[in-house]
C-alpha positions in Angstrom: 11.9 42.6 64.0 10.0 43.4 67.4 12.1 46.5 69.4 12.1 44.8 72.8 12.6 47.8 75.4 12.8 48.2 79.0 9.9 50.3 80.0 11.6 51.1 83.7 14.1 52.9 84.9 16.7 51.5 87.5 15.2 52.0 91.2 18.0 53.0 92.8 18.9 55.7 96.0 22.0 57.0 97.9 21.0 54.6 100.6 20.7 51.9 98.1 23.4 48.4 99.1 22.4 45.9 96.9 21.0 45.7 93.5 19.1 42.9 91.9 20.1 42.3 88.3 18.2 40.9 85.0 17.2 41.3 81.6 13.9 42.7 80.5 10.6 42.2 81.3 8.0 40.3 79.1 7.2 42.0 75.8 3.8 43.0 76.4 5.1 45.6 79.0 6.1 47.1 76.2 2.9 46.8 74.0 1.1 47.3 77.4 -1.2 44.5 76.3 -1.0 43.7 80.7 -2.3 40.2 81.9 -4.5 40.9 84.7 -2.5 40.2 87.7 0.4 42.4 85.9 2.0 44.9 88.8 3.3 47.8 86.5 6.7 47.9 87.6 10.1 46.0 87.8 9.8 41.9 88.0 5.9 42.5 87.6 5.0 39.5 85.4 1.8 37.5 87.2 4.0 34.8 85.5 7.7 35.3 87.3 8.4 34.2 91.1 10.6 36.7 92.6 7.7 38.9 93.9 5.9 36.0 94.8 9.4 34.5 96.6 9.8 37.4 98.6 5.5 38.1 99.6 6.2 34.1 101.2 9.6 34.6 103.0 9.1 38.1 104.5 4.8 37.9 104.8 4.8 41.1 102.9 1.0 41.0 101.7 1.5 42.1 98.7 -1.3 42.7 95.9 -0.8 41.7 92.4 -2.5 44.1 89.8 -2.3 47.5 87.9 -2.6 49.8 90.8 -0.4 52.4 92.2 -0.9 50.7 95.4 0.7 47.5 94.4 3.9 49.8 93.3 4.3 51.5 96.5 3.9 47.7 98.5 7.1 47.1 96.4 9.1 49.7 96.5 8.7 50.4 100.6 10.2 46.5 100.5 12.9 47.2 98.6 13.5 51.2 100.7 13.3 49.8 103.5 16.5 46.7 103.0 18.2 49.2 100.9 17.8 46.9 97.5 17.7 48.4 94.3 16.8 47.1 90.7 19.2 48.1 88.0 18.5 46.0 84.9 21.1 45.4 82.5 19.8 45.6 79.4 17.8 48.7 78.0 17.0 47.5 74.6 17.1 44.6 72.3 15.6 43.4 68.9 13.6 40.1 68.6 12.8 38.0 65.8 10.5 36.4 67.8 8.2 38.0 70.2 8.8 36.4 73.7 10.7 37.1 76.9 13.8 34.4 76.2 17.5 35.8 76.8 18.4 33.2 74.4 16.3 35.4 71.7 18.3 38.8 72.0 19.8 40.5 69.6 21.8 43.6 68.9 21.6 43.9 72.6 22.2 47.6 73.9 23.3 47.7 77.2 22.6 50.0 80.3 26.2 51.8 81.9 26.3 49.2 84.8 29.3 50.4 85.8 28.4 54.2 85.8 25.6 53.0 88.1 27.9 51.3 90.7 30.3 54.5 90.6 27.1 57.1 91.1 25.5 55.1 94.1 28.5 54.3 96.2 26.8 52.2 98.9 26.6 49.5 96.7 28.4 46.5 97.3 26.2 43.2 96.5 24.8 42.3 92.9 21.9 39.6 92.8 21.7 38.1 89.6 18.3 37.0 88.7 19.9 33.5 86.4 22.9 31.9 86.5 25.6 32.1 83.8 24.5 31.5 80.1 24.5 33.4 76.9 22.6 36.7 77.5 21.8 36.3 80.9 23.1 39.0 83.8 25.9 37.7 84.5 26.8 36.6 81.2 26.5 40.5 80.2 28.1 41.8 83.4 31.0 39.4 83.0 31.2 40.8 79.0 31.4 44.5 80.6 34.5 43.6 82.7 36.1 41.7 80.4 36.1 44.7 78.0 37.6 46.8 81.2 40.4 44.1 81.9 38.5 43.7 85.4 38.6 40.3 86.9 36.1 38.6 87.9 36.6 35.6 90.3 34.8 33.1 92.1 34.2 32.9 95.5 32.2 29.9 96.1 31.3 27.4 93.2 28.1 26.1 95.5 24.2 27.1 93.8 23.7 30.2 94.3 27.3 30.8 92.8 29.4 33.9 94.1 32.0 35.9 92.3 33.6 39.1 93.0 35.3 42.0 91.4 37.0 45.4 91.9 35.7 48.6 90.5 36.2 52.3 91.6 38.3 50.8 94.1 35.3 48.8 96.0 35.0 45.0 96.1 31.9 44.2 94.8 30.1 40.4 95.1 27.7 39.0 92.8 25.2 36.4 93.7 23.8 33.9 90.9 20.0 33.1 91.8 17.6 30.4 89.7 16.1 32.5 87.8 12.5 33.5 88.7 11.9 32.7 85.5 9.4 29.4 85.0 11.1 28.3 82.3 14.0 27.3 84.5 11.9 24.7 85.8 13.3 22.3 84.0 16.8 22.9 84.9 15.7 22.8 88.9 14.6 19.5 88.2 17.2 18.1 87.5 19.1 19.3 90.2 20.5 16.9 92.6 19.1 19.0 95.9 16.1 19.4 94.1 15.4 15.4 93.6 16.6 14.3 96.8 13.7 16.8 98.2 11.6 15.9 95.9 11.8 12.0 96.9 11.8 13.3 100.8 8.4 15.0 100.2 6.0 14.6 96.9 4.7 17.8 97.5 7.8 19.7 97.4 7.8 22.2 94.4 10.4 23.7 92.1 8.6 27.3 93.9 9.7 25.8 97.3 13.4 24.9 95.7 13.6 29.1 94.7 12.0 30.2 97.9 14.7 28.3 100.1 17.2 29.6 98.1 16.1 33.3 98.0 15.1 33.0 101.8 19.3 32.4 102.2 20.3 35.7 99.7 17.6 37.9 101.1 17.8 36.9 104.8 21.3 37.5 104.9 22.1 40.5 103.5 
C-alpha cells in the first residue's frame, strides 16, 4: 500500500473569507519526483486547471515551475481576495499509485470544522468536484452528518450551492467541475457544454471550467 499524504498545510489567515476545498495533490508531491512545470504548492500540478483558470480570468501572469517565485505569485492572489486553501483530507492509503478520489482508503481526515471555528471570517466553501464518493463535498457532507448538522440546498443549478450552520454562522458551499482532467468526460456530456460546443468547434472543456470559475471567483 502507497501512504498518500498531503505535503501542505491549509493556507489560511484571520482575514481569510473563503476557502477552496479538495482532496490531495498527485502522489508524486509526495515522492517529490516533480514534473517540470510542477509549482510546489497547493493545486500545483502542470496537469490541473484551477491555476491555469484563474492566470486567464484575472491576467495574473503567473509562472509555472519550482521556484519560490511562482509560490509568492499565488499566494499574493489568494491574500489579496481573502481566499484560503484548506484541504480536506490529510492522509490516505492507496493500492494503486494515482491521484483518483475513487482510489482512497482509510481516509484520515483534516478538523474542517475546527478550521471554520479558528478563522471566523469565513463564510464561503468552494468545492473543487461535485458530489461523489470521496470527493469534498462528499467528505464535508460525512462530517456534518456525524454532527447532526444539516446541510441543504440552495440552488440545484451547476455549480450547485448548499448551506449549513456551524458555530452559529451560515456557511455556503459551492460545487465547482473539478480542475481535474479527468472530468472531461463528464463536461462533455453536459447539455451547456454541447450546445457550445455545436455554437463554436473550438470551444473547449478549459473554456466550459473557466466560464464557470469566472462566475465563483468574480463574485465573491
Amino acid at each position: 500500500m502507497f501512504h498518500h499524504f498531503h505535503p501542505y498545510k491549509p493556507f489560511l489567515n484571520k482575514y481569510t473569507k473563503r476557502i477552496i476545498v479538495g482532496t490531495l495533490p498527485p502522489p508524486r508531491f509526495c515522492t517529490k519526483e516533480y514534473k517540470e512545470k510542477d509549482v510546489l504548492f497547493c493545486y500545483g500540478s502542470q496537469d490541473g486547471l484551477l491555476w491555469q483558470a484563474l492566470d486567464k480570468i484575472f491576467d495574473l501572469k503567473l509562472v509555472y515551475n519550482r521556484s519560490d517565485f511562482a509560490i509568492d505569485q499565488r499566494k499574493d492572489f489568494l491574500i489579496k481576495n481573502r481566499l484560503g486553501i484548506c484541504d480536506i483530507v490529510d492522509s490516505c492509503q492507496r493500492e494503486k499509485v494515482d491521484a483518483s478520489d475513487i482510489g482512497m482508503k482509510d481516509v484520515l481526515l483534516r478538523d474542517i470544522l475546527a478550521y471554520l471555528k479558528k478563522y471566523q471570517m469565513i463564510d464561503t466553501i468552494i468545492f473543487t468536484g461535485g458530489y461523489c464518493k470521496n470527493s469534498p463535498e462528499y467528505f464535508l457532507r460525512k462530517v456534518l452528518k456525524e454532527k447532526n448538522i444539516k446541510f441543504e440546498i440552495v440552488d440545484e443549478n451547476i455549480p450547485k450551492v448548499h448551506k449549513f450552520e456551524y458555530d452559529n454562522r451560515i456557511f455556503k458551499t459551492i460545487s465547482l467541475t473539478s480542475p481535474s482532467n479527468a472530468a472531461n468526460r463528464s463536461i462533455g456530456a453536459n447539455p451547456y457544454y454541447k450546445e457550445q460546443k455545436q455554437k463554436n468547434k473550438n470551444y473547449t472543456t478549459f473554456d466550459f471550467r473557466v466560464e464557470q470559475y469566472e462566475k465563483v471567483f468574480k463574485s465573491l
